[in-house]
N, CA, C and O atoms as a GROMACS GRO file, in nm:
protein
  440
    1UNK      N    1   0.085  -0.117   0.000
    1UNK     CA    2   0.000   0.000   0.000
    1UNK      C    3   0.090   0.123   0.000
    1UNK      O    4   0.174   0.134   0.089
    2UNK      N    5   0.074   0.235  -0.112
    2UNK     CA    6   0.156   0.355  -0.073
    2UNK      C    7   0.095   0.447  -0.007
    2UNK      O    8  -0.026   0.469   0.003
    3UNK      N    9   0.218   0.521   0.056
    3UNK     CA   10   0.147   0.604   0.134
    3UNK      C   11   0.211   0.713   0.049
    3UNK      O   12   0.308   0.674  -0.016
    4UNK      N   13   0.166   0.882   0.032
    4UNK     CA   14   0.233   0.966   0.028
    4UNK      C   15   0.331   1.076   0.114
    4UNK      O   16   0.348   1.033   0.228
    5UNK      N   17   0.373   1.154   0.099
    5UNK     CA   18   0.476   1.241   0.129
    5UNK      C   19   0.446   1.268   0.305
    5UNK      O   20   0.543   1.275   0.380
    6UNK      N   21   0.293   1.284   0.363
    6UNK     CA   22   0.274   1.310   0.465
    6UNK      C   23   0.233   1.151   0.532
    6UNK      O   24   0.182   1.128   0.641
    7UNK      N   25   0.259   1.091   0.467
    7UNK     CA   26   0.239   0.946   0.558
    7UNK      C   27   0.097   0.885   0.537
    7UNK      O   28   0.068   0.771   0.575
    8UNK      N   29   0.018   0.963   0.478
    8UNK     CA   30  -0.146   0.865   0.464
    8UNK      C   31  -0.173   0.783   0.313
    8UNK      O   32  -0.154   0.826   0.199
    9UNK      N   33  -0.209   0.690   0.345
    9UNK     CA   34  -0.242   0.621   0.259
    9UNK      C   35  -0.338   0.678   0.100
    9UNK      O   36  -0.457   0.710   0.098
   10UNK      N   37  -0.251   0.675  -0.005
   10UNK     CA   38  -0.364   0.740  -0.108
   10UNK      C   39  -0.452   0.701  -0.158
   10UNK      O   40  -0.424   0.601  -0.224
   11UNK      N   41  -0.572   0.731  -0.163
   11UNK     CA   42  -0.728   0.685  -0.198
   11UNK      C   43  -0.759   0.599  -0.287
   11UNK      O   44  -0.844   0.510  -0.291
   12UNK      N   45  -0.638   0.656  -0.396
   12UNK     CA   46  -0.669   0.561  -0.495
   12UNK      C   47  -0.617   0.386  -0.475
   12UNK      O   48  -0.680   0.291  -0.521
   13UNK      N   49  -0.495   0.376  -0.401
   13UNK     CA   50  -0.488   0.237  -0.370
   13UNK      C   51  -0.540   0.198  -0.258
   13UNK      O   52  -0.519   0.081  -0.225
   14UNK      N   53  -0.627   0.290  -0.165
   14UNK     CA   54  -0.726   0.223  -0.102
   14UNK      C   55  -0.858   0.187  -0.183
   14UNK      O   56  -0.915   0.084  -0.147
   15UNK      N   57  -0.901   0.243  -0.265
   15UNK     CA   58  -0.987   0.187  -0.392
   15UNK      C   59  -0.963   0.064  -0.461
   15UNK      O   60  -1.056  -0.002  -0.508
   16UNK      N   61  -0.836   0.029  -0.468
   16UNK     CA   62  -0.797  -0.072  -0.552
   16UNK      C   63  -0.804  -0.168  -0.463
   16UNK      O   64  -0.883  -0.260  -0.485
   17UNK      N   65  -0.724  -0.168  -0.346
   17UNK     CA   66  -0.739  -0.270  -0.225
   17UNK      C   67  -0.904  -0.325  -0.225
   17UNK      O   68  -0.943  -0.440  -0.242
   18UNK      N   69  -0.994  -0.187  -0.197
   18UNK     CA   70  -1.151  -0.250  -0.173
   18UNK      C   71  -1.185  -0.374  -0.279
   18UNK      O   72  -1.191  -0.493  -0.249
   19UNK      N   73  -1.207  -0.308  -0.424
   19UNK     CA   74  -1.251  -0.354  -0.476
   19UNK      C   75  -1.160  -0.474  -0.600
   19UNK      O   76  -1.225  -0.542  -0.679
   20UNK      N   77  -1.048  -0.478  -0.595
   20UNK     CA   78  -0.974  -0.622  -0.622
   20UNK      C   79  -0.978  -0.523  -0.800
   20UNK      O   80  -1.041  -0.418  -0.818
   21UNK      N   81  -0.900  -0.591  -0.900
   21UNK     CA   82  -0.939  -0.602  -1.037
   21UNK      C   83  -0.863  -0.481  -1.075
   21UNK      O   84  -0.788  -0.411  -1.008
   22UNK      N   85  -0.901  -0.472  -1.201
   22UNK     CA   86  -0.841  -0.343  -1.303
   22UNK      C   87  -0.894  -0.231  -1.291
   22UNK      O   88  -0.998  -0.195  -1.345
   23UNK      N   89  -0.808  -0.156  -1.202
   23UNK     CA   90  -0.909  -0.002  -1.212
   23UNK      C   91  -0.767   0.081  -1.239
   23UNK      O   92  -0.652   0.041  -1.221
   24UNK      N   93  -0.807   0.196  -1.283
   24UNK     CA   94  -0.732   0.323  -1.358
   24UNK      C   95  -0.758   0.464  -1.386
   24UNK      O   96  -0.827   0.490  -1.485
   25UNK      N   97  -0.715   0.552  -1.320
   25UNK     CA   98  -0.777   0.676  -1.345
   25UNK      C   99  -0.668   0.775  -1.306
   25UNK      O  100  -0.563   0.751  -1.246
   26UNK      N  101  -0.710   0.876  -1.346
   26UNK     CA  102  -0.602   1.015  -1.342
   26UNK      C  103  -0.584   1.083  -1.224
   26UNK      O  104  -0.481   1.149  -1.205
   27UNK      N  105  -0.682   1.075  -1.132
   27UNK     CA  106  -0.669   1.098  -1.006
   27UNK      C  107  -0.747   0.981  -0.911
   27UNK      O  108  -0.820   0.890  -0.948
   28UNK      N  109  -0.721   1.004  -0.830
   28UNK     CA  110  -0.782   0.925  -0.652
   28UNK      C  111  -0.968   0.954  -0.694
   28UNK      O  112  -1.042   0.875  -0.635
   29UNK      N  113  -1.013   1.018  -0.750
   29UNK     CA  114  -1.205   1.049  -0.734
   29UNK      C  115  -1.195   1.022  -0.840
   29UNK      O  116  -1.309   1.046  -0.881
   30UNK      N  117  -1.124   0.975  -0.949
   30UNK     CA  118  -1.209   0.967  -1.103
   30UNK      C  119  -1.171   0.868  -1.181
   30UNK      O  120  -1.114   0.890  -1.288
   31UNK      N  121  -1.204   0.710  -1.125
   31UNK     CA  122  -1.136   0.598  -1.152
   31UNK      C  123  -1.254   0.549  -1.218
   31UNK      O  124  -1.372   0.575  -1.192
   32UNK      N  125  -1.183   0.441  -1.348
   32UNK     CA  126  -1.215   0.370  -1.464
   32UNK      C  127  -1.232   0.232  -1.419
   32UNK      O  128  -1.143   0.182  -1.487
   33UNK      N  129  -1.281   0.137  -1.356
   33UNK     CA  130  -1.342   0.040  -1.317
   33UNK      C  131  -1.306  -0.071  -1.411
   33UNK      O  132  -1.318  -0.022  -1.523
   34UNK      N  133  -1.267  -0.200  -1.424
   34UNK     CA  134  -1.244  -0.273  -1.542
   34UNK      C  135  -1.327  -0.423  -1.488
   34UNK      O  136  -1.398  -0.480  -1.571
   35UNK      N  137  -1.320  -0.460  -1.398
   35UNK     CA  138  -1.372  -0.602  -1.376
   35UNK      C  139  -1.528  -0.627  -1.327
   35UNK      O  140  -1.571  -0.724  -1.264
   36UNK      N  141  -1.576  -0.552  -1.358
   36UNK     CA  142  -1.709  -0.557  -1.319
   36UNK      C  143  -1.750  -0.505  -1.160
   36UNK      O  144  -1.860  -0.520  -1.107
   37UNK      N  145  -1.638  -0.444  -1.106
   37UNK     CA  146  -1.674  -0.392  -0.977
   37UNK      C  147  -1.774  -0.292  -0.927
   37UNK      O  148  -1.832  -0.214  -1.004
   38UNK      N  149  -1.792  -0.294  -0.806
   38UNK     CA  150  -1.872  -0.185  -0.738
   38UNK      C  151  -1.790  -0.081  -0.681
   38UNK      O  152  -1.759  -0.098  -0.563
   39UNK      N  153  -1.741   0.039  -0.747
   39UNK     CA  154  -1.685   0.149  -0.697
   39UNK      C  155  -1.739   0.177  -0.511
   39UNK      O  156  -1.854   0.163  -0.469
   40UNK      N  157  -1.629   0.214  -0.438
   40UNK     CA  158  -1.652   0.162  -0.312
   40UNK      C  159  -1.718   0.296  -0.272
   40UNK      O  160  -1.702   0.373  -0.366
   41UNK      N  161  -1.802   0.372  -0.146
   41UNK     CA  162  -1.859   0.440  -0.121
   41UNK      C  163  -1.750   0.516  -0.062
   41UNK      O  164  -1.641   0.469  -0.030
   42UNK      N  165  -1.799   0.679  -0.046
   42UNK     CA  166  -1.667   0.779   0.044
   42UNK      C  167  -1.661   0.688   0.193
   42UNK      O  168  -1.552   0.648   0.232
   43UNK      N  169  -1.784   0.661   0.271
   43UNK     CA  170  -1.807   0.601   0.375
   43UNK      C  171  -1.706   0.456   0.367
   43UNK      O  172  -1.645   0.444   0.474
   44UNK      N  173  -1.684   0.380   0.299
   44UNK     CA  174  -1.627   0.281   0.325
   44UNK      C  175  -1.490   0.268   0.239
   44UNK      O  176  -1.418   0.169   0.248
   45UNK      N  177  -1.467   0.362   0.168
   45UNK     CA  178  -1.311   0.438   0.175
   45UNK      C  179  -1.243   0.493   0.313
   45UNK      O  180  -1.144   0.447   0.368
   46UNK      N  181  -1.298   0.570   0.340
   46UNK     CA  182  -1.282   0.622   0.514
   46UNK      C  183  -1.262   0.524   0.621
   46UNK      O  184  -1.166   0.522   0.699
   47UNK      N  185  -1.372   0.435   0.618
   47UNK     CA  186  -1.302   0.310   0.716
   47UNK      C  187  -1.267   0.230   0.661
   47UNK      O  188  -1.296   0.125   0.716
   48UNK      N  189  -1.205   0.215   0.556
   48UNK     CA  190  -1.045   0.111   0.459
   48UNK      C  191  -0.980   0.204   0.503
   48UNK      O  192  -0.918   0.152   0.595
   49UNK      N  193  -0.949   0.325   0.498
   49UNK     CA  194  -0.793   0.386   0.505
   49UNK      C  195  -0.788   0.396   0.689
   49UNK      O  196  -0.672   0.395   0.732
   50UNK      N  197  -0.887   0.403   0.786
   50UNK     CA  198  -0.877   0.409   0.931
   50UNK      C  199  -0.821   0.272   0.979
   50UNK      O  200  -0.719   0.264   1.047
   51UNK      N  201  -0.907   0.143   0.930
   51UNK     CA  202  -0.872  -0.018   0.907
   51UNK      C  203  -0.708   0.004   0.901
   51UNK      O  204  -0.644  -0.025   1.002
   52UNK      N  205  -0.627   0.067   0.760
   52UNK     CA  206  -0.509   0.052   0.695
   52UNK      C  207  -0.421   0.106   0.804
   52UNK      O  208  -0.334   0.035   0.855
   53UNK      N  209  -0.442   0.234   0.841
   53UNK     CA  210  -0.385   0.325   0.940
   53UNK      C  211  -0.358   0.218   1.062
   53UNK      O  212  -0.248   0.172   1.092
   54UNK      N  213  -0.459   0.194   1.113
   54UNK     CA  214  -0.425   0.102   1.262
   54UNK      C  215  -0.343  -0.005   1.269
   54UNK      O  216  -0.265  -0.043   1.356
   55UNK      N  217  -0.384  -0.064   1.122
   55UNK     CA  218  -0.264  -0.184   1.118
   55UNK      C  219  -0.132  -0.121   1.080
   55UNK      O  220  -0.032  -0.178   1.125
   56UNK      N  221  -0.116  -0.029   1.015
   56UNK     CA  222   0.026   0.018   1.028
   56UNK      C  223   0.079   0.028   1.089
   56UNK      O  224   0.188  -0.028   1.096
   57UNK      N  225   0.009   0.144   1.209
   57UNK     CA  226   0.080   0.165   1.352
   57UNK      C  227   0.063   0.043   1.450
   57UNK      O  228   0.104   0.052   1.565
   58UNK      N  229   0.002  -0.072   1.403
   58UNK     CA  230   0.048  -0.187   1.484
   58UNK      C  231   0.218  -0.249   1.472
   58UNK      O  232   0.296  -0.272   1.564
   59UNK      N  233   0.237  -0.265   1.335
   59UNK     CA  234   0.345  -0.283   1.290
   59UNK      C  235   0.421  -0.223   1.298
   59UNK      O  236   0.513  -0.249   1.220
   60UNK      N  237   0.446  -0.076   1.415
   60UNK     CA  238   0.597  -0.012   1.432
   60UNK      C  239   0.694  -0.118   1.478
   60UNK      O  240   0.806  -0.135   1.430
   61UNK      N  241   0.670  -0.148   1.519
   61UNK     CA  242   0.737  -0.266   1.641
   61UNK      C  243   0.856  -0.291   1.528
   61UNK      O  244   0.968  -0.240   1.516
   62UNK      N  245   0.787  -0.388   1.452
   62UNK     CA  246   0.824  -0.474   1.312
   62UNK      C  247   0.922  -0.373   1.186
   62UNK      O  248   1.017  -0.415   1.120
   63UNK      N  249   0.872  -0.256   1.182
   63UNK     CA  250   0.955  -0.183   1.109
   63UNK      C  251   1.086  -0.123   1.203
   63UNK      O  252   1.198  -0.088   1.163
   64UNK      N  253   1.031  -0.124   1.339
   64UNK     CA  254   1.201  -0.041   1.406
   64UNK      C  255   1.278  -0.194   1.404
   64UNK      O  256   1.400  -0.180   1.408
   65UNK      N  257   1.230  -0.352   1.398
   65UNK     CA  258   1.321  -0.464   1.423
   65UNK      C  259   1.370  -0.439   1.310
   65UNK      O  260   1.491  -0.421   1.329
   66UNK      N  261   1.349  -0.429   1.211
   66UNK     CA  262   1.403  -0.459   1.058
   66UNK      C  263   1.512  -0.380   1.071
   66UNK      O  264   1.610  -0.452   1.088
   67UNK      N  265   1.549  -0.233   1.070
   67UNK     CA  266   1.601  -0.139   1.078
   67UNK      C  267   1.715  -0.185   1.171
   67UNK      O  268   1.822  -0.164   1.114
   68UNK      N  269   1.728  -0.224   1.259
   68UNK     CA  270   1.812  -0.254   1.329
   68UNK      C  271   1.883  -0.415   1.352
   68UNK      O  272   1.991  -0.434   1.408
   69UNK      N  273   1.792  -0.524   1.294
   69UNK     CA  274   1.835  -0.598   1.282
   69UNK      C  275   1.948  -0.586   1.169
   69UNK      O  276   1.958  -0.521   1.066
   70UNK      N  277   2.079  -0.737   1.276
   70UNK     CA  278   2.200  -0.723   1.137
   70UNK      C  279   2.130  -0.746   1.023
   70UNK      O  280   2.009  -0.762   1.005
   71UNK      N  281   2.244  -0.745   0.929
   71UNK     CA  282   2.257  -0.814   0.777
   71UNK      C  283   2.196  -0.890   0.771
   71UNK      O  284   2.167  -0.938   0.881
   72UNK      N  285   2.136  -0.954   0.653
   72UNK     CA  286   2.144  -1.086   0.663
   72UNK      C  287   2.229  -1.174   0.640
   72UNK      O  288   2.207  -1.295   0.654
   73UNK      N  289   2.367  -1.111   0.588
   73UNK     CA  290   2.458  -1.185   0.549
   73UNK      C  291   2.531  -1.193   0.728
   73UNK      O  292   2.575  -1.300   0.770
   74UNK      N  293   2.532  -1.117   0.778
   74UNK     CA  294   2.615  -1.097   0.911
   74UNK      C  295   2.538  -1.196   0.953
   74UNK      O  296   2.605  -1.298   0.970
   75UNK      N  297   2.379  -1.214   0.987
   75UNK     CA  298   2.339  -1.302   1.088
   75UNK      C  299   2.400  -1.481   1.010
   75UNK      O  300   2.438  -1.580   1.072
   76UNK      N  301   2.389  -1.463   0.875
   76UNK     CA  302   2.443  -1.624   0.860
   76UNK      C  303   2.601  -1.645   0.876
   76UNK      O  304   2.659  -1.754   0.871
   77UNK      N  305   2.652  -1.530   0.893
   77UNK     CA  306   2.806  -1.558   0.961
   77UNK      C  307   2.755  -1.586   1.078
   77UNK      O  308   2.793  -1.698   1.109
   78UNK      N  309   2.680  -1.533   1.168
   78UNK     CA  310   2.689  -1.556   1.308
   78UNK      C  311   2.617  -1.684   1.362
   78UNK      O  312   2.627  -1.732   1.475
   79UNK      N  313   2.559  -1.719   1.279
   79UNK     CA  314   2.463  -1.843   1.294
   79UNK      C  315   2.576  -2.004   1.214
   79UNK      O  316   2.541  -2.122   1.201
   80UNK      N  317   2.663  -1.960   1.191
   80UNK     CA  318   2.759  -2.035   1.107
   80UNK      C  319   2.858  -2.032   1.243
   80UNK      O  320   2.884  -2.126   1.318
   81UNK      N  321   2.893  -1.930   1.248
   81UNK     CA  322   2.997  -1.915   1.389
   81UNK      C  323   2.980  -2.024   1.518
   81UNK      O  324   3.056  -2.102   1.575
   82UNK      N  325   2.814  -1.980   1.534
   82UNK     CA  326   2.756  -2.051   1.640
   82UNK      C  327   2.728  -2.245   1.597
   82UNK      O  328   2.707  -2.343   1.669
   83UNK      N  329   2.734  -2.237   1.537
   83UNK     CA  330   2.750  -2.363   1.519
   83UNK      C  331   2.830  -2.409   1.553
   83UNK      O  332   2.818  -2.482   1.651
   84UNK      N  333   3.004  -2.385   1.467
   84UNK     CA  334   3.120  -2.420   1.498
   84UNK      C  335   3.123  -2.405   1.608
   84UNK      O  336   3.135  -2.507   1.677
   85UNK      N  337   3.113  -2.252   1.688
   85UNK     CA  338   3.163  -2.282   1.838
   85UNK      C  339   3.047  -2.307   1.972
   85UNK      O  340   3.069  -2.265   2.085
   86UNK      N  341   2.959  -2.361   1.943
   86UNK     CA  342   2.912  -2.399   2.044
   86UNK      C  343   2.803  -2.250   2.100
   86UNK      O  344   2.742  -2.255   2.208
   87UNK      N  345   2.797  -2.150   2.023
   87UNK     CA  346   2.798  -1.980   2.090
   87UNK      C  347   2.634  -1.974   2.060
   87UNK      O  348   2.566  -2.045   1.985
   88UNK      N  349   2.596  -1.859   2.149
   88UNK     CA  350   2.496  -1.810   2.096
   88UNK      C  351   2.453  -1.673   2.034
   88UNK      O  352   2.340  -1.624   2.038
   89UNK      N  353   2.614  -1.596   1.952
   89UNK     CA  354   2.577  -1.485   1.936
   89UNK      C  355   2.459  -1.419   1.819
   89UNK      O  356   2.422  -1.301   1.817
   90UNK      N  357   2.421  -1.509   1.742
   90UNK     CA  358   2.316  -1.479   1.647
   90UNK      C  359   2.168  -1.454   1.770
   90UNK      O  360   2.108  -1.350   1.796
   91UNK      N  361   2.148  -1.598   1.824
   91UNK     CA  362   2.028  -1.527   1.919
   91UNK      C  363   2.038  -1.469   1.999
   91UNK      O  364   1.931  -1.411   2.014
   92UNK      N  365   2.141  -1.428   2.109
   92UNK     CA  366   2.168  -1.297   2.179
   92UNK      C  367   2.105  -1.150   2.045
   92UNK      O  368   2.008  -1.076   2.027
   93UNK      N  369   2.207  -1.174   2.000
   93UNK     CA  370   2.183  -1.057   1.853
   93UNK      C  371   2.034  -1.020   1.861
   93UNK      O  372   1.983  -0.918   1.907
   94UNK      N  373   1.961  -1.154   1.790
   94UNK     CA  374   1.836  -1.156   1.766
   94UNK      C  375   1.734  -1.109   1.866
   94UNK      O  376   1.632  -1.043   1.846
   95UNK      N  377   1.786  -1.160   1.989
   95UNK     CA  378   1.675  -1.149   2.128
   95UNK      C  379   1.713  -0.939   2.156
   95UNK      O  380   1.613  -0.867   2.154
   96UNK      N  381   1.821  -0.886   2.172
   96UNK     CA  382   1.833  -0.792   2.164
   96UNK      C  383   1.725  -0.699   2.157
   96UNK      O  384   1.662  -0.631   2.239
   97UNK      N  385   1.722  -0.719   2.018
   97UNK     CA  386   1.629  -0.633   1.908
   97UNK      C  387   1.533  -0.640   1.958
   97UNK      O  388   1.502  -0.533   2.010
   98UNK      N  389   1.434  -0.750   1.977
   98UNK     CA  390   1.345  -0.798   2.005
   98UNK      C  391   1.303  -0.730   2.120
   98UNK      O  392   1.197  -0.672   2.095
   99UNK      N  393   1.352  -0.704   2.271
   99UNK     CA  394   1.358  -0.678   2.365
   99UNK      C  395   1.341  -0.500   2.333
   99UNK      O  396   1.256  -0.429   2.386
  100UNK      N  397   1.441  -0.456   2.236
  100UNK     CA  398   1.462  -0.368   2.258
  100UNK      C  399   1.291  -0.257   2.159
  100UNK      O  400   1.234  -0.149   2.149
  101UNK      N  401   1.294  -0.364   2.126
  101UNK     CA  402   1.143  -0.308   2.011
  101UNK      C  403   1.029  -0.432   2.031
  101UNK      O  404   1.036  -0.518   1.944
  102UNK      N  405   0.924  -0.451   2.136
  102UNK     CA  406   0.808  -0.536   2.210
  102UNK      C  407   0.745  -0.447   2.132
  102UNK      O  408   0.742  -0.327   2.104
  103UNK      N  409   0.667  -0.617   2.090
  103UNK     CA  410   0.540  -0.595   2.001
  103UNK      C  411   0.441  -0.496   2.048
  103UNK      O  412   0.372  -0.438   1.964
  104UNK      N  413   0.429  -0.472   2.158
  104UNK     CA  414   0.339  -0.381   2.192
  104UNK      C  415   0.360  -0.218   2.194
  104UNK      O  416   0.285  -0.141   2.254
  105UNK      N  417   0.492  -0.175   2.109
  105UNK     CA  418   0.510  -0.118   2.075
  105UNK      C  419   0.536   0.020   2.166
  105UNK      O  420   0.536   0.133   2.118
  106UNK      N  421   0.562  -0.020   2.337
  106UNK     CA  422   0.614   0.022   2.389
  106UNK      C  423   0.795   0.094   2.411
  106UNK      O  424   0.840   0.182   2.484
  107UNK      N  425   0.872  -0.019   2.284
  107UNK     CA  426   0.978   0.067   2.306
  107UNK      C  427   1.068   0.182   2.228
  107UNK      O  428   0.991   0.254   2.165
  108UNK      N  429   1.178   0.215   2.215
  108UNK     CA  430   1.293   0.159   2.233
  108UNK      C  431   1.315   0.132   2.437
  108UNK      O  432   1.321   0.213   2.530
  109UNK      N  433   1.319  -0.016   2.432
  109UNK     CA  434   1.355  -0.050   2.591
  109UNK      C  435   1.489  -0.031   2.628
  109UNK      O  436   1.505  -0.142   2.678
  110UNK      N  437   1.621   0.036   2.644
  110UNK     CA  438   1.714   0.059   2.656
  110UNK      C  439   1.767  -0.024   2.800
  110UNK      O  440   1.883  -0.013   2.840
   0.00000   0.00000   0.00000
């Protein structure tokens, strides 16, 4: 889903989300319909993009882990490491993050 420049989701791919299929138009209010759909109402555009919004900001959590999680090439050195030596620095690594960004989106936990 894109969002634009100020962070909200644009209408027109909340339109497309609703109603599935080929749609196309020059702006967000003046879309060309292709699969036989029902163009979605302002009312249930409004709660698709409120719906979209909440689950986003559920998922901070998930976007600050990414960001801070290693490489992925680093974690398969470290998960390679840990093998050979017996170690656990890939899930230390891993648990870190984790700790440091709770799903509930209470942190950075320092």
């Amino acid at each position: 889903m894109i969002r634009n420049r100020n962070g909200k989701f644009q209408r027109f791919d909340v339109i497309h989300s609703l109603v599935g299929g080929g749609i196309s138009g020059f702006d967000e209010m003046d879309c060309i319909f292709y699969d036989d759909q029902t163009p979605p109402t302002t009312e249930e555009i409004d709660a698709e993009i409120v719906k979209l919004e909440t689950e986003y900001k559920a998922q901070l959590y998930a976007r600050n882990r990414v960001a801070e999680y290693p490489s992925q090439g680093d974690q398969n050195d470290m998960m390679y490491k840990d093998t050979k030596n017996s170690t656990t620095t890939h899930a230390d690594a891993v648990e870190a993050v984790k700790t440091k960004w709770p799903k509930d989106n209470s942190g950075p936990i320092e």
